[in-house]
C-alpha positions as CSV (number, residue, x, y, z in Angstrom):
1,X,18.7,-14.1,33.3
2,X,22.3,-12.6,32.9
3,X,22.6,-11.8,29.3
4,X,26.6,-11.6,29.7
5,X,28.2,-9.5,27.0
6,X,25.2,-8.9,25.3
7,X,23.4,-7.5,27.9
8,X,23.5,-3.9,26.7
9,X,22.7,-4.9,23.1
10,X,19.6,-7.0,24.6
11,X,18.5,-3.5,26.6
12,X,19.0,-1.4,23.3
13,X,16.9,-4.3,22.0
14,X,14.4,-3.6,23.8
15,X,14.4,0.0,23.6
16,X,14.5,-0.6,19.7
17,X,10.7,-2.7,20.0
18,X,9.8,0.0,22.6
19,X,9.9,3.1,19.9
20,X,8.5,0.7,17.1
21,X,5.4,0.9,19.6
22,X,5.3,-2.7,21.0
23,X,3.2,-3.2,24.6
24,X,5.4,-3.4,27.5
25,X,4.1,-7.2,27.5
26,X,5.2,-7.9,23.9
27,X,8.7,-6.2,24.8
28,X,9.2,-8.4,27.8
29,X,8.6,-11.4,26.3
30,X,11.3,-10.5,23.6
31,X,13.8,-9.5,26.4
32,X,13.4,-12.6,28.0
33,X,13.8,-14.8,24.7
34,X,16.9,-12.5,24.0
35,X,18.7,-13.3,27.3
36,X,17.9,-17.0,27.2
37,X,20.0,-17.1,23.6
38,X,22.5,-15.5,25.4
39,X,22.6,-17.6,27.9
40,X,22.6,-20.2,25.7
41,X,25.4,-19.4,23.5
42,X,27.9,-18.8,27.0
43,X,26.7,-22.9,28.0
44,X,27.1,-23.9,24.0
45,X,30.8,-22.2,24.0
46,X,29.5,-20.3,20.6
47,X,30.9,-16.7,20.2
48,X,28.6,-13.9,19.4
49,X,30.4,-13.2,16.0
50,X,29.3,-16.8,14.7
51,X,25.6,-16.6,15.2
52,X,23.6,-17.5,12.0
53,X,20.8,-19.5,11.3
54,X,22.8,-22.4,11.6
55,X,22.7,-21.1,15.1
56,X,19.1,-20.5,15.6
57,X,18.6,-23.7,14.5
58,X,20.5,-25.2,17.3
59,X,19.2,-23.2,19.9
60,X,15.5,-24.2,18.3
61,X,16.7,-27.6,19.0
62,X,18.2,-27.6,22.2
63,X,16.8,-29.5,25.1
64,X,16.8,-26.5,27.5
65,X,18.8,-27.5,31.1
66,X,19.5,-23.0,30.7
67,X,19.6,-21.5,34.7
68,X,16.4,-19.9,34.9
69,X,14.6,-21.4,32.6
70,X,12.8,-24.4,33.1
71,X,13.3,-27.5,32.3
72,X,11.7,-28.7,28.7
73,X,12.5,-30.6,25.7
74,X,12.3,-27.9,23.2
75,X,11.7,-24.2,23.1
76,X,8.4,-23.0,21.1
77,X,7.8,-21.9,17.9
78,X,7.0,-18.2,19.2
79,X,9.8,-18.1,20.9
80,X,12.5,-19.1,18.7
81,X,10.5,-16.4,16.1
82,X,11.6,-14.1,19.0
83,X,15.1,-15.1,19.2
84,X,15.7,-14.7,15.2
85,X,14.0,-11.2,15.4
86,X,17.0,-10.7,18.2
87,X,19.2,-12.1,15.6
88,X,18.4,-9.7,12.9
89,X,18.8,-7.0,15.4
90,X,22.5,-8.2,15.9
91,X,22.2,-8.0,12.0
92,X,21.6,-4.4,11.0
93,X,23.9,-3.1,14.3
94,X,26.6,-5.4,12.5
95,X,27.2,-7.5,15.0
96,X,26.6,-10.7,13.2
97,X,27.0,-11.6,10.2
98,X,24.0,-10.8,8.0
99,X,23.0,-13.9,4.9
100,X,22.7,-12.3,1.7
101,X,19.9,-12.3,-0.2
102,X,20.1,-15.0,-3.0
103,X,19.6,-13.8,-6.2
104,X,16.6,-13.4,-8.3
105,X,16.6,-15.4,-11.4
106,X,17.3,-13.6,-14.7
107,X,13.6,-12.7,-15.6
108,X,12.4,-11.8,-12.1
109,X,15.6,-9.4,-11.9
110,X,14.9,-8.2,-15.0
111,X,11.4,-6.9,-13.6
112,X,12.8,-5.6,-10.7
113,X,14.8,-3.2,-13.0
114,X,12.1,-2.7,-14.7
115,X,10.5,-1.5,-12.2
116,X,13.4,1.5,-11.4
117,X,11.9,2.8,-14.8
118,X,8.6,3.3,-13.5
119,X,7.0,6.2,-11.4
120,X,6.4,5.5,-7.8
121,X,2.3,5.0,-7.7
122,X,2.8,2.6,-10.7
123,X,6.0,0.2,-9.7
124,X,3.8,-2.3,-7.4
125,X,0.8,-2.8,-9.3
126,X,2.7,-3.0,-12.8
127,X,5.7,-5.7,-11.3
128,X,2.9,-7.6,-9.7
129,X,1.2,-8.1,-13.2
130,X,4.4,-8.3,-15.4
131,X,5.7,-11.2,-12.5
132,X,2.3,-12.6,-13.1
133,X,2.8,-13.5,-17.0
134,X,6.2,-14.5,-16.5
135,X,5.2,-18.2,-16.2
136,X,3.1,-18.1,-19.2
137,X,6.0,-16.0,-21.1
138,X,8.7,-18.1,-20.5
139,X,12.1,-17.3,-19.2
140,X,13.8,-16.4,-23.0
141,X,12.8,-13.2,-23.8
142,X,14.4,-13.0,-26.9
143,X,12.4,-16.1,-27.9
144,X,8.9,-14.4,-27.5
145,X,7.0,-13.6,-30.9
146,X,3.7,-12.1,-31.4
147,X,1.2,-14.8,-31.5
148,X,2.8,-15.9,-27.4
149,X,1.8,-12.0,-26.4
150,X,-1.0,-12.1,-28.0
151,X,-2.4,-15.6,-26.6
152,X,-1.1,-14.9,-23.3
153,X,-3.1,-11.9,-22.7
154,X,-6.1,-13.3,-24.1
155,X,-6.3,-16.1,-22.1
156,X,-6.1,-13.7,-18.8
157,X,-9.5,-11.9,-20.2
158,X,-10.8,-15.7,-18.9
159,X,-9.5,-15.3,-15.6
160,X,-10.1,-11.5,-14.8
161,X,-11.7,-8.9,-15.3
162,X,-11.2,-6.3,-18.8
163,X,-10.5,-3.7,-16.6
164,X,-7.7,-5.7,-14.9
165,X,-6.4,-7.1,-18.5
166,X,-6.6,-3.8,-19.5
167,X,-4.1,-2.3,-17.1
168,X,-1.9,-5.4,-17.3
169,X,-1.4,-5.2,-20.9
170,X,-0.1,-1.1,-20.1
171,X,2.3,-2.8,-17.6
172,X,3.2,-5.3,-20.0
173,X,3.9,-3.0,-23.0
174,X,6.2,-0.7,-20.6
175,X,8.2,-4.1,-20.0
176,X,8.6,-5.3,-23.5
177,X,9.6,-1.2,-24.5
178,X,12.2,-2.0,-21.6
179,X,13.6,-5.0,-23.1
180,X,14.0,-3.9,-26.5
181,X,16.2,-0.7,-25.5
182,X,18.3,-3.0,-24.0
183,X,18.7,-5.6,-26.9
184,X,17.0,-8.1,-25.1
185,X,13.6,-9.1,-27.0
186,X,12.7,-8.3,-30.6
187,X,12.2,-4.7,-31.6
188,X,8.2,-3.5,-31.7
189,X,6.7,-6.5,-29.7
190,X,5.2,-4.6,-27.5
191,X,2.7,-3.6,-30.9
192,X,1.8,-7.2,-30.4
193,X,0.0,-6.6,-27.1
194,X,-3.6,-7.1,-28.4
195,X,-5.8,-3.3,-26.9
196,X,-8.4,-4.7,-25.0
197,X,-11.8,-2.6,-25.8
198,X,-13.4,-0.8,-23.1
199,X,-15.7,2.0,-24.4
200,X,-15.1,5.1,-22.0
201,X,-18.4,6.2,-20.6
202,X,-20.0,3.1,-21.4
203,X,-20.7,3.0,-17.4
204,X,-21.8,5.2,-14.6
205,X,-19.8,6.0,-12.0
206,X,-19.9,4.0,-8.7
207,X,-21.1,6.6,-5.6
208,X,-23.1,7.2,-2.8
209,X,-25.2,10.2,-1.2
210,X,-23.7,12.9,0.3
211,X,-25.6,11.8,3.7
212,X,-24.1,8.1,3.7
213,X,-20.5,9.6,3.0
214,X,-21.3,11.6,6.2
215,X,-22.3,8.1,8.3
216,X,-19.0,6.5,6.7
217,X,-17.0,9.4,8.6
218,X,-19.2,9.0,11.8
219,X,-18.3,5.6,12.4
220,X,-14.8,6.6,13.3
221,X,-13.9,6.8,16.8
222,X,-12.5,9.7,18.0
223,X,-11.5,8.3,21.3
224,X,-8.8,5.9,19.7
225,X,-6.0,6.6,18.2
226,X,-6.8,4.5,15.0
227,X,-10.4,6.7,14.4
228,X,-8.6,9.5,14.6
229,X,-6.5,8.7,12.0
230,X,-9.1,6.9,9.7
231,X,-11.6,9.9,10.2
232,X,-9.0,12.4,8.9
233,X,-8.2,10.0,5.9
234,X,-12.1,9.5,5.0
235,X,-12.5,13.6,5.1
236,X,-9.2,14.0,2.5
237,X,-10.6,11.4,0.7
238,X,-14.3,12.9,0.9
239,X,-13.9,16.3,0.4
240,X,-11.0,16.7,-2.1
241,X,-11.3,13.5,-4.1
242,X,-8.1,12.0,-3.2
243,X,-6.4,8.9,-4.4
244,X,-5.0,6.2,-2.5
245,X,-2.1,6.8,-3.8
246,X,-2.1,10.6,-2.6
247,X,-2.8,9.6,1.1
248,X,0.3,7.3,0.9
249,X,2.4,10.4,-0.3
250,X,1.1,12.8,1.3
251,X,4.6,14.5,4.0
252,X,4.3,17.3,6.7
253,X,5.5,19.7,4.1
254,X,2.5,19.3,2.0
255,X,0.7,20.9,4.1
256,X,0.3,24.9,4.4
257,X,-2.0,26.0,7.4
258,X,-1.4,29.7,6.6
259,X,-2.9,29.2,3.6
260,X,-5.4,26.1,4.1
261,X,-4.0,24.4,1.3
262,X,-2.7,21.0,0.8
263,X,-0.1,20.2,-2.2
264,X,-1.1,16.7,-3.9
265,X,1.3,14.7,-6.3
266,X,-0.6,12.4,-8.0
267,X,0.0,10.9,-11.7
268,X,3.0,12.4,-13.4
269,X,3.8,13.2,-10.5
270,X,2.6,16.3,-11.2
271,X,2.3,18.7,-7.9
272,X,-1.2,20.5,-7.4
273,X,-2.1,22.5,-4.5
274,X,-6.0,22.0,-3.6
275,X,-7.4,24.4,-1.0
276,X,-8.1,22.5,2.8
277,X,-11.6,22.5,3.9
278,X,-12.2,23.3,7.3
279,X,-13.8,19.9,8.9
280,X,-10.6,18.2,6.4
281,X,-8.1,20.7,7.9
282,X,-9.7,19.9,11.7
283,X,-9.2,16.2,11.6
284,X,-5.7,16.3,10.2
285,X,-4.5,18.8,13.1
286,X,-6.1,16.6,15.3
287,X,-4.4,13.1,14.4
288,X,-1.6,15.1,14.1
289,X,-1.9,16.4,17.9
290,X,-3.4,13.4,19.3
291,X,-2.9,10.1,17.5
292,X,0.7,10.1,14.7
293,X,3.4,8.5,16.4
294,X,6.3,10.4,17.5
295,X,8.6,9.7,14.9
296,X,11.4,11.3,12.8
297,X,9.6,10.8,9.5
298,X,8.2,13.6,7.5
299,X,4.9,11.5,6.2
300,X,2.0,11.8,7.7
301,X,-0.1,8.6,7.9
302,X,1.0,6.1,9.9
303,X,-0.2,2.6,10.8
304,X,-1.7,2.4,14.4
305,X,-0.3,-1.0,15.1
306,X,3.5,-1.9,16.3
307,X,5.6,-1.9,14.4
308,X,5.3,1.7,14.0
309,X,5.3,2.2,10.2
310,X,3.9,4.2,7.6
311,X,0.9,3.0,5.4
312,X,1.8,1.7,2.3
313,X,-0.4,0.3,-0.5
314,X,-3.1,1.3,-1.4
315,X,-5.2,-1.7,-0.1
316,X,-4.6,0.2,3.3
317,X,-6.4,3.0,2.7
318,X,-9.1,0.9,0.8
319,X,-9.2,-1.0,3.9
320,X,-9.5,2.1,5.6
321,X,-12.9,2.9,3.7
322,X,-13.9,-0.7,3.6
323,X,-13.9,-1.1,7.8
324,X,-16.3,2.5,7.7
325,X,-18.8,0.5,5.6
326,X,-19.1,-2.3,7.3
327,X,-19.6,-0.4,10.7
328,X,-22.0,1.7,8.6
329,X,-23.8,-1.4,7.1
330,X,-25.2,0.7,3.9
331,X,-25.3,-0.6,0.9
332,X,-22.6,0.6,-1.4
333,X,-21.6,-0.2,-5.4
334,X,-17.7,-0.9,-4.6
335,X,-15.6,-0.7,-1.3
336,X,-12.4,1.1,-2.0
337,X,-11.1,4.7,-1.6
338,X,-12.1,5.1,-5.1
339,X,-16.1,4.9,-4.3
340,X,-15.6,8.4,-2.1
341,X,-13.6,10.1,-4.7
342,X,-16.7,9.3,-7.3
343,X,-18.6,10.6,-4.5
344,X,-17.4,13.5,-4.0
345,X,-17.0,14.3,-7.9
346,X,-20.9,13.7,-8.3
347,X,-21.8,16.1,-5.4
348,X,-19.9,18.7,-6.5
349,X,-21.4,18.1,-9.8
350,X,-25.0,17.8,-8.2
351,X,-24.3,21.0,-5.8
352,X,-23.7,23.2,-9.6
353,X,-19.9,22.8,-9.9
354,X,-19.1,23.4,-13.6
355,X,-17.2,19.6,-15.3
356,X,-13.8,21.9,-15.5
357,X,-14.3,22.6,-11.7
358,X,-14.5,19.0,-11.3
359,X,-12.0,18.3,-13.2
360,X,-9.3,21.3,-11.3
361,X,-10.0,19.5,-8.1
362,X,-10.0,15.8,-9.5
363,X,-6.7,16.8,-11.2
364,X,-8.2,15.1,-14.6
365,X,-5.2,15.1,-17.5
366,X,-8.3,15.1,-20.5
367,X,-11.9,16.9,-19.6
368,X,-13.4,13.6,-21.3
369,X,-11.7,11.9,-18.2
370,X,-14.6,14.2,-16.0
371,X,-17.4,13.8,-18.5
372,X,-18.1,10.6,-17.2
373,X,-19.6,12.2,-14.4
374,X,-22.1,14.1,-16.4
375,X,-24.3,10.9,-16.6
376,X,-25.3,11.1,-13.1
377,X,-27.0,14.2,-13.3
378,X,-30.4,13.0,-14.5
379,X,-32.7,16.1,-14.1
380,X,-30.3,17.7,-16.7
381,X,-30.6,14.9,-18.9
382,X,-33.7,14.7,-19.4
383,X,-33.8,18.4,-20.2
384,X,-32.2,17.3,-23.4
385,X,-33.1,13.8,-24.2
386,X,-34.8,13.2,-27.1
387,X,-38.2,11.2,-27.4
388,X,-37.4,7.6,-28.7
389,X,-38.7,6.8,-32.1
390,X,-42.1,4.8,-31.9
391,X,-42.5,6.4,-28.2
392,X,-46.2,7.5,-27.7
């Protein structure tokens, strides 16, 4: 179909889905939805400068009599999708004119500047949970008192877990801290959120054995792009103890192969530089070489679906760690990245790594933060334990 004027916007179009990483079928299909607007809009009389959704609605409508097209009542859902993706194209290269966003209302904008306050690992999870409470909160901040906090919070213990609550009332006390330094709730509320008890070492950590970390890692296929890249994010994770949240960050800059060492921001964005094991350092060179897209961006991980993007959240890596262990099919206490990083703490442990050691490579703030790994060392327990009273 003749495109007419917009016929080299529809081939930089194309191009555009091409270097997002879209299958030459995928990118045809969208060509050919692209032309067909066009053509569309030269029948319709309806210059390029007035397309808006208004527009797309029309053209979703229209009883197609286009040339080259044939003849049908009513285009299909996929295909108008395609022709409003074409339409946001137009968009960003300001061709059209783009809708604004409408506003947030007054408490959800409020979080969303909340959230400008808050470090990067931390603004998801803690706007999720503040946006969460709204509802119960109500919309008047300045109208919230103790007793509301305090009920509010305690009737989320009933829903989920104290671990959750527990981070949610941090979230929450950041928020109402926000607030008040601007004038807009009551001074010291956030001493209203109720603490929520949870006994530190109270439980043992949540690992597996060194030989079922090394089956999660061998159920990555190296002959695909997307086991290359998962086998080089289970090794980080395996051998170094790495967040989620330090995949996500981790840029090409991070890395020093003179020295073998990889630099690590994690809370407080404090910077560490951990040194790169070998079989670590092997599998990031080689998703590097073989499987990261080509693209201008300095971070390293990148999803291995089109759109070309990079990961973000940390339910990506977790589902990263998850997809090992189902292909594994070994039994395991939790599923997300956080099981290999308990791993790999308790190994080093087991293997005679001092706590502090643990605690350098875990980048722990507080050494009781790594004590809770003592408990799984059981021979050396028992060294100590004392006989219980009334024990034969």
């Amino acid at each position: 179909m003749d495109a007419g004027d917009l016929d080299p916007l529809v081939t930089e179009f194309t191009r555009h889905l091409t270097v997002l990483g879209h299958k030459s079928l995928t990118v045809s299909g969208y060509d050919a939805a692209a032309r067909h607007l066009a053509q569309w809009l030269t029948l319709a009389k309806i210059a390029v400068a007035d397309i808006d959704d208004g527009v797309a609605d029309r053209f979703a409508r229209h009883r197609c009599r286009c040339p080259g097209i044939r003849r049908e009542r009513s285009v299909s859902a996929k295909y108008v999708r395609r022709v409003r993706r074409f339409i946001e194209f137009l968009g960003e290269r300001g061709i059209v004119q783009r809708k604004p966003k409408p506003a947030l209302p007054t408490p959800h904008r409020r979080v969303v500047e909340f959230q400008d306050c808050v470090t990067e690992l931390t603004i998801d999870r803690h706007g999720r949970m503040v946006m969460r409470l709204l509802p119960a909160l109500g919309i008047r901040p300045r109208s919230w008192n103790a007793q509301l906090i305090r009920d509010v919070i305690i009737a989320e213990t009933k829903r989920v877990s104290l671990a959750y609550v527990k981070t949610m009332t941090m979230a929450l006390r950041g928020y109402l801290r926000f607030l008040s330094a601007r004038g807009l709730c009551r001074a010291g509320l956030d001493q209203a959120v109720p603490i929520i008890p949870q006994w530190r070492l109270s439980s043992l950590p949540r690992y597996i054995r060194s030989s079922d970390v090394e089956t999660l890692i061998a159920t990555c296929d190296q002959t695909t792009a997307t086991g290359v890249r998962d086998r080089a994010i289970l090794l980080l994770l395996a051998r170094l103890g790495l967040r989620a949240g330090d995949i996500l960050s981790l840029r090409l800059t991070d890395v020093d192969w003179q020295q073998a060492t990889l630099s690590v921001r994690g809370k407080g964005r404090r910077e560490t530089r951990l040194p790169l094991p070998q079989d670590a350092g092997d599998a990031l060179l080689a998703y590097l070489d073989q499987a990261r897209p080509h693209v201008a961006d300095v971070r390293i991980f990148f999803m291995s679906n089109a759109p070309i993007r990079p990961l973000t959240g940390s339910s990506a890596v977790s589902d990263v760690v998850r997809s090992a262990i189902r292909k594994a099919g070994i039994p395991v206490p939790s599923n997300g990245a956080n099981l290999l990083r308990h791993s790999a703490a308790t190994a080093m442990l087991r293997g005679g790594a001092t706590l502090d050691t643990v605690g350098a490579v875990l980048r722990h703030r507080s050494p009781d933060m790594t004590a809770h790994y003592a408990k799984v060392d059981v021979t050396m327990l028992l060294q100590i334990a004392q006989p219980w009273p009334g024990d034969a």
